[in-house]
C-alpha beads as a LAMMPS data file, in Angstrom:
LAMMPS data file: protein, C-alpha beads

396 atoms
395 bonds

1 atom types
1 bond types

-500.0 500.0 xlo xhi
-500.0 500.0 ylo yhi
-500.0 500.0 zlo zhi

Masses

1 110.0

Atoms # bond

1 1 1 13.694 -45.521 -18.504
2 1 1 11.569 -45.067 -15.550
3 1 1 14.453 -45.521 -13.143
4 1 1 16.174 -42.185 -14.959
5 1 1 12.763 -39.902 -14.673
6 1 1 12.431 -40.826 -10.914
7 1 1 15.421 -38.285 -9.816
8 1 1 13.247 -35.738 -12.082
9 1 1 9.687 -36.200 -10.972
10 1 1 10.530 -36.552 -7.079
11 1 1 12.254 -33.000 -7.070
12 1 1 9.385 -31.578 -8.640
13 1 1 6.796 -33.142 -5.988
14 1 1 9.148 -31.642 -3.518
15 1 1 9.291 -27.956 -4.591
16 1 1 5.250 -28.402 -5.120
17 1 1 5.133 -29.522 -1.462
18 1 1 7.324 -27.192 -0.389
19 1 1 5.339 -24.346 -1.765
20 1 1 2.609 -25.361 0.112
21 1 1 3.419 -25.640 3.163
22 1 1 5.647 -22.429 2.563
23 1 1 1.509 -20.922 1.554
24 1 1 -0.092 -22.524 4.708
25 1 1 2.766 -20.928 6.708
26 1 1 2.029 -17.523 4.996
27 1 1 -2.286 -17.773 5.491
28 1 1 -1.415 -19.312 9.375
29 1 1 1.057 -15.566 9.754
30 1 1 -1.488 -13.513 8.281
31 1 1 -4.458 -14.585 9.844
32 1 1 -2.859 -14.642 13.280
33 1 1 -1.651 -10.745 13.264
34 1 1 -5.001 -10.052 11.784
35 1 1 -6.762 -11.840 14.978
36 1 1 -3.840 -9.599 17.190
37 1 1 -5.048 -6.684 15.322
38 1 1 -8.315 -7.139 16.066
39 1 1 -8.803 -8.490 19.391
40 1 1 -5.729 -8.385 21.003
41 1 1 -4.154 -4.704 20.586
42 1 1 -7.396 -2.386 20.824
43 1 1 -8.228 -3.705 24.422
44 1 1 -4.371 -4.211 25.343
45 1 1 -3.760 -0.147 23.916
46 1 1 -7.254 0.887 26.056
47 1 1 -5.550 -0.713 29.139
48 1 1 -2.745 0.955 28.805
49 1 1 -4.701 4.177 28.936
50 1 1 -3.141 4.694 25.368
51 1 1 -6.797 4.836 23.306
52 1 1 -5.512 7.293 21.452
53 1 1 -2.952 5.064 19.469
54 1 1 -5.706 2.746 18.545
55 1 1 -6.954 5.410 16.180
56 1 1 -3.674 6.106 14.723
57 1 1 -3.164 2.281 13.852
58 1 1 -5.704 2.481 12.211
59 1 1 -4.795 5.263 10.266
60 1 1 -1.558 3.741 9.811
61 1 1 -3.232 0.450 8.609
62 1 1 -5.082 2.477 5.815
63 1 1 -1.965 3.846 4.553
64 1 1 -0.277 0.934 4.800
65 1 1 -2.963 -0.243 2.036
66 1 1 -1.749 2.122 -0.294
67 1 1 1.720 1.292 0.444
68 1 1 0.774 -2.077 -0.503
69 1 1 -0.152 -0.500 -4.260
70 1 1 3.576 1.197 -4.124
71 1 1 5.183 -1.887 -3.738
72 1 1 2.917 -3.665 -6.335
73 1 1 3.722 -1.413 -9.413
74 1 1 7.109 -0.272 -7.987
75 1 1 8.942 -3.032 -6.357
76 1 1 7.417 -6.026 -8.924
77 1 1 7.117 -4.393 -12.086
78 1 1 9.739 -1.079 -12.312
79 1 1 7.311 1.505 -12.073
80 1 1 7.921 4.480 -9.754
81 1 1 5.436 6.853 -8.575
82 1 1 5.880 9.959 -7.389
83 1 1 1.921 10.849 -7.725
84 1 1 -0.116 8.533 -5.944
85 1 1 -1.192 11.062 -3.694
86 1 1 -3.950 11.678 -6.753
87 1 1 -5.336 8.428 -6.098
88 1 1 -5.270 8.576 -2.592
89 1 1 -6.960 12.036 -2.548
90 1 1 -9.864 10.901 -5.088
91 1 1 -10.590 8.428 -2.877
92 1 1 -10.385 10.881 0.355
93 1 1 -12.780 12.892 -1.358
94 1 1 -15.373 11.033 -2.274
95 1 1 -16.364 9.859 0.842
96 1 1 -15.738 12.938 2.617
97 1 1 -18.081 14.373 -0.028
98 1 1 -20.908 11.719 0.977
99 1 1 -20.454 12.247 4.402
100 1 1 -20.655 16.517 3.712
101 1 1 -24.053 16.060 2.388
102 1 1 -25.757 13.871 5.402
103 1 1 -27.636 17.082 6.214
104 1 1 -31.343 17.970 6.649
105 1 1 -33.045 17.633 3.221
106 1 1 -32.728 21.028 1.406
107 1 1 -29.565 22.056 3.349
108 1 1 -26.205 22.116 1.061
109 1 1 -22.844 21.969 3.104
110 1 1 -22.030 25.405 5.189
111 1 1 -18.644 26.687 3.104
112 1 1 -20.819 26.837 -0.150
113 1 1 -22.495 29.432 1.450
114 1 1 -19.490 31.312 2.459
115 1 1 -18.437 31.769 -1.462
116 1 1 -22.171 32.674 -2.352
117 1 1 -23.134 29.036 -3.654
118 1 1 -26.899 28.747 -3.258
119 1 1 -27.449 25.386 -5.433
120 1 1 -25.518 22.360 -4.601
121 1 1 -23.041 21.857 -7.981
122 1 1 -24.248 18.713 -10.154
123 1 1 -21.294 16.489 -9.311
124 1 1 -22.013 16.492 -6.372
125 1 1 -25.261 15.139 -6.266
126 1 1 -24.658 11.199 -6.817
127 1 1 -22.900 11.615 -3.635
128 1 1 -26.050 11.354 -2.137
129 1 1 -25.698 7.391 -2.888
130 1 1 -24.088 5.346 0.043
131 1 1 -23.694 2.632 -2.861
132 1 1 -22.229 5.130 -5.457
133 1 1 -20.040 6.381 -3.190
134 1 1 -18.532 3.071 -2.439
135 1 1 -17.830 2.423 -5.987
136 1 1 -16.441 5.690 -6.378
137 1 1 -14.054 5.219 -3.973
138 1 1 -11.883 2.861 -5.805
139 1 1 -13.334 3.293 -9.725
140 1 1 -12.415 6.621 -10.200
141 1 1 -9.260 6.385 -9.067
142 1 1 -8.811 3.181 -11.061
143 1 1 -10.284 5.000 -13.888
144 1 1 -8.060 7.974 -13.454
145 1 1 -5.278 5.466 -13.710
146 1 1 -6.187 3.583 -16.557
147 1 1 -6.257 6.879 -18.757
148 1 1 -3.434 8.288 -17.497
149 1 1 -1.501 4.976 -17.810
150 1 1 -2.770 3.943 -20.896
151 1 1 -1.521 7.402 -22.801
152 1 1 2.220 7.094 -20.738
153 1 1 2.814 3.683 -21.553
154 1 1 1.690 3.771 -24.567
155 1 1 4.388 5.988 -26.028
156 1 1 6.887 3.428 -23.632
157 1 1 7.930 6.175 -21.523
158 1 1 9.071 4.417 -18.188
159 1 1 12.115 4.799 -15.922
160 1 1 12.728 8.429 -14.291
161 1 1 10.773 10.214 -17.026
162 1 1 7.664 7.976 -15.958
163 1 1 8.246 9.215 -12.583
164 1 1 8.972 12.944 -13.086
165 1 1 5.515 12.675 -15.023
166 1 1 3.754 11.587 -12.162
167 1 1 5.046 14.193 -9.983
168 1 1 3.984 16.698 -12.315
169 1 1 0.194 15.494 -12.638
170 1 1 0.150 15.394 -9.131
171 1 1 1.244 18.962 -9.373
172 1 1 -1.606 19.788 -11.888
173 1 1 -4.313 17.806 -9.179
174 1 1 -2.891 19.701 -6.233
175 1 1 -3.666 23.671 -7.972
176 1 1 -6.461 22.499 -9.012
177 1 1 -8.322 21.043 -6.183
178 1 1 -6.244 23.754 -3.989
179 1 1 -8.050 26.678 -6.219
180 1 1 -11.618 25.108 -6.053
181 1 1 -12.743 27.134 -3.580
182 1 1 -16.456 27.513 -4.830
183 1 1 -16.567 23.356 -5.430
184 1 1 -15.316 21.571 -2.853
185 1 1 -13.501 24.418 -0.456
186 1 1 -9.846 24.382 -1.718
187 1 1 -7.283 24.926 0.710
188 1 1 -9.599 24.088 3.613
189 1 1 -10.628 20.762 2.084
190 1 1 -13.689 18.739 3.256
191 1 1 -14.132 18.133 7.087
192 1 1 -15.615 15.323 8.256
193 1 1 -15.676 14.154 12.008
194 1 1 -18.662 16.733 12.542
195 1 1 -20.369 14.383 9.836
196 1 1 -23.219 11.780 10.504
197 1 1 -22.789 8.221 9.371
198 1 1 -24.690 5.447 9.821
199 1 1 -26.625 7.478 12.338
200 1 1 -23.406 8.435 14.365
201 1 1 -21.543 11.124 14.495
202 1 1 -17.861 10.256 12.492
203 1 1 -15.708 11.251 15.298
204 1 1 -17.918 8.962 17.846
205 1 1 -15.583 5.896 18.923
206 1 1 -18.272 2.895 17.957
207 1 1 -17.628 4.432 14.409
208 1 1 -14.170 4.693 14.727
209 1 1 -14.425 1.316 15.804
210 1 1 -15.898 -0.254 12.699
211 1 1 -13.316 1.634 10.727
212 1 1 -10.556 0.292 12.317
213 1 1 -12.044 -3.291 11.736
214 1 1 -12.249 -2.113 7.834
215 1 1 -8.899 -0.952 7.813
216 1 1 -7.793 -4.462 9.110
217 1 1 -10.175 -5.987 7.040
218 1 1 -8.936 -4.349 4.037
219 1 1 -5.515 -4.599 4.408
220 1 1 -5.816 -8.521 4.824
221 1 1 -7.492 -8.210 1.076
222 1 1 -5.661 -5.700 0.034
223 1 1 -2.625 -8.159 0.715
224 1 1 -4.143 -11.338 -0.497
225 1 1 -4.882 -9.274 -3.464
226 1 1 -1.170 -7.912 -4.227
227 1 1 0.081 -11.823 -3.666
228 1 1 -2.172 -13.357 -5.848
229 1 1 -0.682 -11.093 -8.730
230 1 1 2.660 -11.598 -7.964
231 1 1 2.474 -15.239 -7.866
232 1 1 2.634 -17.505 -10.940
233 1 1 2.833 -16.349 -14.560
234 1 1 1.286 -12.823 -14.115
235 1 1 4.205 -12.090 -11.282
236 1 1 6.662 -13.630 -13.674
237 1 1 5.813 -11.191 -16.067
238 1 1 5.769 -8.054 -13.817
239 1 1 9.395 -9.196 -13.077
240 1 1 10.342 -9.527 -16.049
241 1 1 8.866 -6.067 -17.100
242 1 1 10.727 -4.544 -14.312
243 1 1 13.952 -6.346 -15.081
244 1 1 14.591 -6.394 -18.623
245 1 1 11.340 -4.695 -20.927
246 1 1 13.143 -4.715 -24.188
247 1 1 13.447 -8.320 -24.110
248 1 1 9.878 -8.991 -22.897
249 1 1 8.818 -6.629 -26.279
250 1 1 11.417 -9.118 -28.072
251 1 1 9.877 -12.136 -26.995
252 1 1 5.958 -11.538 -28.603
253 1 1 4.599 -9.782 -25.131
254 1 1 2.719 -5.945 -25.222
255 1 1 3.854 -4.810 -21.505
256 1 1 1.335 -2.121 -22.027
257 1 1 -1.464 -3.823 -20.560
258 1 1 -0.072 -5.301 -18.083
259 1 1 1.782 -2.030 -16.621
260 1 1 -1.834 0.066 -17.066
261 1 1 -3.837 -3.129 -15.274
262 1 1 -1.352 -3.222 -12.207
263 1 1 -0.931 0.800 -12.318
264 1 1 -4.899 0.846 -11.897
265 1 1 -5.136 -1.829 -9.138
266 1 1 -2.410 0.344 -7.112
267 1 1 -4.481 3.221 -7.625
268 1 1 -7.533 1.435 -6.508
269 1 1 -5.969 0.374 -3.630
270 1 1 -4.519 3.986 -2.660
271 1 1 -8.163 5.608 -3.187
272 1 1 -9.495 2.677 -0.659
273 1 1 -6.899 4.141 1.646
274 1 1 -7.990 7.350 1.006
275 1 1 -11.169 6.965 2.423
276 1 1 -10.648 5.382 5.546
277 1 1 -7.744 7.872 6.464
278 1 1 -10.036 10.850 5.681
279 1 1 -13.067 8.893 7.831
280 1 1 -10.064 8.122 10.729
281 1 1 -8.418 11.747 10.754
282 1 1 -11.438 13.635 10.758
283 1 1 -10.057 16.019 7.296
284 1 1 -8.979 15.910 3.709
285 1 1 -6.936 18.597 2.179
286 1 1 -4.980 19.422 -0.860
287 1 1 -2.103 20.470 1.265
288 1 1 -2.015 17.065 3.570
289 1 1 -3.162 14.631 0.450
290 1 1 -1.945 16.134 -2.679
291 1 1 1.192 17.618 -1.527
292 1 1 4.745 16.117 -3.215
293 1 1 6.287 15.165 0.015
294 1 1 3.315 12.357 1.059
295 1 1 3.710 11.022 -2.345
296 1 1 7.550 10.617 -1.518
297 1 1 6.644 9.165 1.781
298 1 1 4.705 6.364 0.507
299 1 1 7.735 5.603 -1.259
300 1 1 10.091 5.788 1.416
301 1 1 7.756 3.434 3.578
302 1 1 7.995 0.679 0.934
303 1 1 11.838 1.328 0.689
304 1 1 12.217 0.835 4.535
305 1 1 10.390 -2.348 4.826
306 1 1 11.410 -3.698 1.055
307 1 1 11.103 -3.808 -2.338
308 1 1 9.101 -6.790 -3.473
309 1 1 8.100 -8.206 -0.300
310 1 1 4.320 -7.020 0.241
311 1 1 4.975 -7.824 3.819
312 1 1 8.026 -5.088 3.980
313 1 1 5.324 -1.953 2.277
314 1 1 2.967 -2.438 5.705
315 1 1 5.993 -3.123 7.893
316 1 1 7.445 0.006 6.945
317 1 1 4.427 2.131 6.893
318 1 1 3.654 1.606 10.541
319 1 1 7.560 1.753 11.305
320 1 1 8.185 4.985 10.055
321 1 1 4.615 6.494 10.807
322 1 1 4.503 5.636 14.572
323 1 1 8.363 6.340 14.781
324 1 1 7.387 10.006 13.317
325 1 1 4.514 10.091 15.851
326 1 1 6.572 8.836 18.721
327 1 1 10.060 10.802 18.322
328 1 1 8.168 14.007 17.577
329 1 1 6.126 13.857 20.567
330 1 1 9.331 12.881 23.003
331 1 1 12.095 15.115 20.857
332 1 1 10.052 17.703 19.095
333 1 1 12.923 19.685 18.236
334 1 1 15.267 16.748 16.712
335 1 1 12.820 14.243 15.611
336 1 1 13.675 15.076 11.819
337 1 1 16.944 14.339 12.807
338 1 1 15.930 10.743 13.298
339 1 1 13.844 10.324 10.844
340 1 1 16.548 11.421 8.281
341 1 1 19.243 8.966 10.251
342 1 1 16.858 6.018 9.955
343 1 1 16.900 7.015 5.983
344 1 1 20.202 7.241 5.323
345 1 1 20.855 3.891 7.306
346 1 1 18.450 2.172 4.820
347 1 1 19.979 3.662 1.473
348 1 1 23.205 2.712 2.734
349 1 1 23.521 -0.396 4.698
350 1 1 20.056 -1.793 3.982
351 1 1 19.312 -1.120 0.351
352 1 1 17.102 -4.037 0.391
353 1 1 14.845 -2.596 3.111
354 1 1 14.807 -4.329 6.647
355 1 1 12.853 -7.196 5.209
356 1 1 14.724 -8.230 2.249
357 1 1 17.784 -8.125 4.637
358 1 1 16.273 -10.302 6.961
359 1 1 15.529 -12.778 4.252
360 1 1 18.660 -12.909 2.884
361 1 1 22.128 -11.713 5.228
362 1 1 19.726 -11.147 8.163
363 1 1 19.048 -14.660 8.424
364 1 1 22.657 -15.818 8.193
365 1 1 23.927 -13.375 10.730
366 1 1 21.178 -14.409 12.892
367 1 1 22.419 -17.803 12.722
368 1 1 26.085 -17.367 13.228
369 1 1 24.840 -15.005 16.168
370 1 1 22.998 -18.050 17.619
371 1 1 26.235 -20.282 16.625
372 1 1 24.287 -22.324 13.926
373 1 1 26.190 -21.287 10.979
374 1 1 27.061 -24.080 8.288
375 1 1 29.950 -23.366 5.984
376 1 1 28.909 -23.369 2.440
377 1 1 30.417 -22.218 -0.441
378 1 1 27.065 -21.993 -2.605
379 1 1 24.105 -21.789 0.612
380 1 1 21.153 -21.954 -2.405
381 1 1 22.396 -25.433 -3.338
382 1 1 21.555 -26.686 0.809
383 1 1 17.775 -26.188 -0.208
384 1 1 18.111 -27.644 -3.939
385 1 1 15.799 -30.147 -4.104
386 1 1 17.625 -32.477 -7.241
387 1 1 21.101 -32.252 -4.701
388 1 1 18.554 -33.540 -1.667
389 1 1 17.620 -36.110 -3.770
390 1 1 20.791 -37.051 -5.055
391 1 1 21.996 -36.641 -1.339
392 1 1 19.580 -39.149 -0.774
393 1 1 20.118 -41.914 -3.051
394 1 1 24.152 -41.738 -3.185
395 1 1 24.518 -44.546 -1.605
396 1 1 22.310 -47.090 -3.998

Bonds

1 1 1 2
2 1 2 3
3 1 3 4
4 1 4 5
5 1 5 6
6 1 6 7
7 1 7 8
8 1 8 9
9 1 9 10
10 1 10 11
11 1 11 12
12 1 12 13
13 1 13 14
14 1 14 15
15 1 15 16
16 1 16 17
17 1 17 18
18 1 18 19
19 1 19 20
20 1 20 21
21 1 21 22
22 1 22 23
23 1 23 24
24 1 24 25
25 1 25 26
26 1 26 27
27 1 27 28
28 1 28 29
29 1 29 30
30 1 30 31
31 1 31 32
32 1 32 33
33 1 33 34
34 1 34 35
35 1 35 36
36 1 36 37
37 1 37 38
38 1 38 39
39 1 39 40
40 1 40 41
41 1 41 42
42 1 42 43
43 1 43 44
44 1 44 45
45 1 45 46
46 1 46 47
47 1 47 48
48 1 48 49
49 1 49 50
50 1 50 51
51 1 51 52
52 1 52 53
53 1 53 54
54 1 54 55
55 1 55 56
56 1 56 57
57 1 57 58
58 1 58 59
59 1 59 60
60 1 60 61
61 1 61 62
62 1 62 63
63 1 63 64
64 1 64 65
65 1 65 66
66 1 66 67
67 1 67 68
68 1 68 69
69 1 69 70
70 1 70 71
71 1 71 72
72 1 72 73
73 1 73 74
74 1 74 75
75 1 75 76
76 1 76 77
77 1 77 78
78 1 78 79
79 1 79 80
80 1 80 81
81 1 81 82
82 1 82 83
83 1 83 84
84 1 84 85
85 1 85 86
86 1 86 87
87 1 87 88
88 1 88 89
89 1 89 90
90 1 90 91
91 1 91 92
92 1 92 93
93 1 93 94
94 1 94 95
95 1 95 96
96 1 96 97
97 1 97 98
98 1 98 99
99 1 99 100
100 1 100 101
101 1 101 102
102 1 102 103
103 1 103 104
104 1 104 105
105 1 105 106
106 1 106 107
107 1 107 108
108 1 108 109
109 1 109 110
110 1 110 111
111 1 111 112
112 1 112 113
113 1 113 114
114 1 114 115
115 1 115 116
116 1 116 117
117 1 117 118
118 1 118 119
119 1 119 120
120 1 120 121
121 1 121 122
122 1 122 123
123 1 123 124
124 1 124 125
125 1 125 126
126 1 126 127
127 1 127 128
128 1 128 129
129 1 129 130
130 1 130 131
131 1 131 132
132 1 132 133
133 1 133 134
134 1 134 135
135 1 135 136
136 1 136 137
137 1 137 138
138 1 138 139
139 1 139 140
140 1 140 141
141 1 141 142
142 1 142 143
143 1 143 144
144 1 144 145
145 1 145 146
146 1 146 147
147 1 147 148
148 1 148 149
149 1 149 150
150 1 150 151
151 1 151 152
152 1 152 153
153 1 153 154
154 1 154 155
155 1 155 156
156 1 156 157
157 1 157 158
158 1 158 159
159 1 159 160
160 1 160 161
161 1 161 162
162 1 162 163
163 1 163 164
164 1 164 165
165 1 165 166
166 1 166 167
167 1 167 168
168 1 168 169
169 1 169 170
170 1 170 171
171 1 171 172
172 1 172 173
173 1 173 174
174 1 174 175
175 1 175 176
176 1 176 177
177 1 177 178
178 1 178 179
179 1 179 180
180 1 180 181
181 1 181 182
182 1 182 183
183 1 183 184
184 1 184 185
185 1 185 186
186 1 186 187
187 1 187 188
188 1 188 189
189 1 189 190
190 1 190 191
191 1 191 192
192 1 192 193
193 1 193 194
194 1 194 195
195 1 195 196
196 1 196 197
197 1 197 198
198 1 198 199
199 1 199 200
200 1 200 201
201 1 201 202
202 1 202 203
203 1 203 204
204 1 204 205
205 1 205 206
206 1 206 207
207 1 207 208
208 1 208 209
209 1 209 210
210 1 210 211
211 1 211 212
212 1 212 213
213 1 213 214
214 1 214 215
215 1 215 216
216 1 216 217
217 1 217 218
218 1 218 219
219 1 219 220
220 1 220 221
221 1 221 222
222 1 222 223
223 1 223 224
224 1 224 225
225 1 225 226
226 1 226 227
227 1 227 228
228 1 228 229
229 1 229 230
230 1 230 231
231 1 231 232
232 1 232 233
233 1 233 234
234 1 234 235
235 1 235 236
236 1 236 237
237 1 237 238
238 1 238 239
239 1 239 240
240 1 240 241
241 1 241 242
242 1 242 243
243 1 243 244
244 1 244 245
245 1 245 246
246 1 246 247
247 1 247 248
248 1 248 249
249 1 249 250
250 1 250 251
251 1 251 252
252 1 252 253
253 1 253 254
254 1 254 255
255 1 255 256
256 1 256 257
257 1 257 258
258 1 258 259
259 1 259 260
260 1 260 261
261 1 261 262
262 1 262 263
263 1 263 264
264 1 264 265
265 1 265 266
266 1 266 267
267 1 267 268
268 1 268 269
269 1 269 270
270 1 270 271
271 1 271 272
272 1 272 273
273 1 273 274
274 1 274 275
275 1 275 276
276 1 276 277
277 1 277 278
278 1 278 279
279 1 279 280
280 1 280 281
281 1 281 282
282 1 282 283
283 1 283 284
284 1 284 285
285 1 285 286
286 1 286 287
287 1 287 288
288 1 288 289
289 1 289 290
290 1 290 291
291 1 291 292
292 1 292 293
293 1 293 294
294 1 294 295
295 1 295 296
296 1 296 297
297 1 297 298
298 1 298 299
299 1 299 300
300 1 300 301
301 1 301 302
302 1 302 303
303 1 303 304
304 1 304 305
305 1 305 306
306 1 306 307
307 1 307 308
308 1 308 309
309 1 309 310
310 1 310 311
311 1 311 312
312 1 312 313
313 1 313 314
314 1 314 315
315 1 315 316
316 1 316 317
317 1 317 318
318 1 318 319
319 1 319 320
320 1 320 321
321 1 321 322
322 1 322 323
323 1 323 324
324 1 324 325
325 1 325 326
326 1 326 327
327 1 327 328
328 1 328 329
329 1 329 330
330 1 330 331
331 1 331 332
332 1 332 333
333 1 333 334
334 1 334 335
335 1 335 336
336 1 336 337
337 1 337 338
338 1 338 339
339 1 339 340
340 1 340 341
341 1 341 342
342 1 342 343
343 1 343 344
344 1 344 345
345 1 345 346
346 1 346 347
347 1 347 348
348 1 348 349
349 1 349 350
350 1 350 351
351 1 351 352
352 1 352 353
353 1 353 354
354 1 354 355
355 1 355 356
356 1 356 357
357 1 357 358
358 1 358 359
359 1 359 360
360 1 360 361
361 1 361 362
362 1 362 363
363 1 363 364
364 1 364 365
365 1 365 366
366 1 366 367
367 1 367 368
368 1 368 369
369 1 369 370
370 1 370 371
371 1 371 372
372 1 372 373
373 1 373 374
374 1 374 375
375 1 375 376
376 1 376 377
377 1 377 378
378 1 378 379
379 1 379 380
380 1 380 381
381 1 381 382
382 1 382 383
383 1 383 384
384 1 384 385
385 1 385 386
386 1 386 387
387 1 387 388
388 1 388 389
389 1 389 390
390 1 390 391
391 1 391 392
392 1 392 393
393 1 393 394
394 1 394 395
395 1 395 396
């Protein structure tokens, strides 16, 4: 008896060690690009006498956070966005509200005065809270979420309706922050590198500096965060949500909470990124934040890199953001023209995104490149750990 649960147990030991090690690998990769990030690149960039790109890595970084929340609720569990500009404007706009009102005491910010505003408006006044305004940052977006979530998937409206009704809330947010002119300066939106923080001025590079280190810092959680979830039962489940729902109703599981908890933690994460792109680019807007084609970007960014991989959603961000940055400063005539190549060579020969392809036909072309291919007529059963075993022990 024992000798026939041996070839069952030792498999199992094997997958559990190789999922391990496969972890350490993943913490060791992380933490190393973080230290690069941090220590290496700033100083290297400076050197260079290319400061300036410093700052817009670390923009990059932040939106690579919310990126991070696309690829959560889109590539894991089904759900496209085409909204999460809202989130990521909240966000923007609470701390550029905070940072508005570090003025002399009895002073309100300048543009009320310019519509005739003489009292500061009431929601604006728990922005005088450094602690409030942290929590705002990510709990009313998360909040914002949860409602909004709650009522679509509720009814079990998901696919391309789902995302058509995103796109049209976003629609709603973006007239109505854009006609707020008397609240919080509509189409000009809230500046905020004039602003004072922590007894600096915004735009001054020490502070700069400290949000870069945040933006780092974040995206490290942000990413521990997103794997966490999709690991073990709770990823198993946003699979199978995005894979086959009906069957997941079928089987004694309410996919309703699950799709409003993980729509709500991608919308916390995009209002995190709000806030230190608005700190890093000196403005918010309507027209930059709210707009229908930055919503669509965040999705391309996490198509580029690929679906499902966490790692692809910040790959992609910085690829296609410093690419943008790059070919419009060298071709500012064609750039688009580029952009929209690089597009069309993703939907078409790398559906998976440049990651997925490099973890699955990437690798084996880069083998047969290197001359390393093995023929196999089934390549998943190499790795199987019951056929190493019985590999193994064929000859006892």
């Amino acid at each position: 008896m024992v000798e026939t649960l041996e070839p069952a147990v030792e498999p199992r030991k094997g997958v559990k060690a190789r999922k391990r090690r496969a972890f350490v690998m993943e913490v060791a990769i992380v933490a190393v690009i973080a230290l690069l990030l941090l220590i290496v690149i700033p100083p290297l960039l400076s050197a260079l006498g290319q400061g300036v790109r410093v700052n817009q890595l670390g923009r990059y970084l932040a939106l690579a956070i919310a990126a991070l929340g696309i690829d959560l609720i889109w590539g894991y569990t089904g759900l496209l966005s085409l909204g999460h500009g809202i989130f990521f404007a909240l966000g923007g706009y609470a701390l550029g509200m905070y940072l508005q009102l570090q003025l002399p005491a009895g002073q309100i910010p300048d543009f009320f005065s310019l519509y005739g505003v003489s009292e500061l408006p009431a929601f604006w006044q728990p922005f005088y809270s450094f602690p409030f305004t942290l929590l705002a940052i990510w709990l009313i977006p998360t909040l914002v979420a949860a409602a909004l979530g709650y009522l679509v998937f509720r009814n079990r409206i998901r696919g391309v309706y789902f995302s058509i009704l995103t796109q049209a809330a976003l629609i709603v947010f973006f007239n109505f922050f854009n006609g707020q002119q008397k609240l919080i300066n509509g189409t000009n939106g809230l500046k905020t590198d004039t602003s004072t923080i922590f007894g600096m001025q915004a735009s001054d590079p020490r502070i700069q500096t400290i949000f870069y280190v945040l933006s780092v810092l974040l995206l490290v959680a942000g990413y521990a965060l997103c794997r966490w979830l999709t690991s073990g039962r709770m990823g198993r489940m946003l699979v199978a949500i995005r894979d086959d729902e009906p069957r997941v109703r079928f089987s004694g599981y309410n996919p309703t909470g699950f799709k409003v908890f993980v729509f709500a933690i991608s919308a916390a994460l995009a209002g995190i990124a709000g806030a230190l792109y608005t700190v890093q680019s000196g403005i918010i807007t309507p027209s930059s934040a709210l707009s229908t084609a930055f919503s669509i970007e965040m999705v391309i960014w996490v198509a580029v890199g690929g679906r499902a991989t966490l790692v692809g959603a910040i790959f992609g961000t910085l690829l296609v953001n410093f690419a943008k940055t790059l070919l419009s400063e060298q071709f500012p005539e064609i750039w688009l023209f580029f952009q929209g190549a690089l597009f069309l060579a993703v939907v078409t020969i790398l559906p998976n995104g440049i990651i997925g392809w490099l973890r699955t036909d990437g690798w084996f072309w880069l083998k047969s490149v290197l001359g390393r291919d093995r023929l196999s007529t089934y390549p998943s059963l190499e790795t199987d750990p019951e056929v190493e075993y019985e590999r193994e022990n064929s000859g006892d």
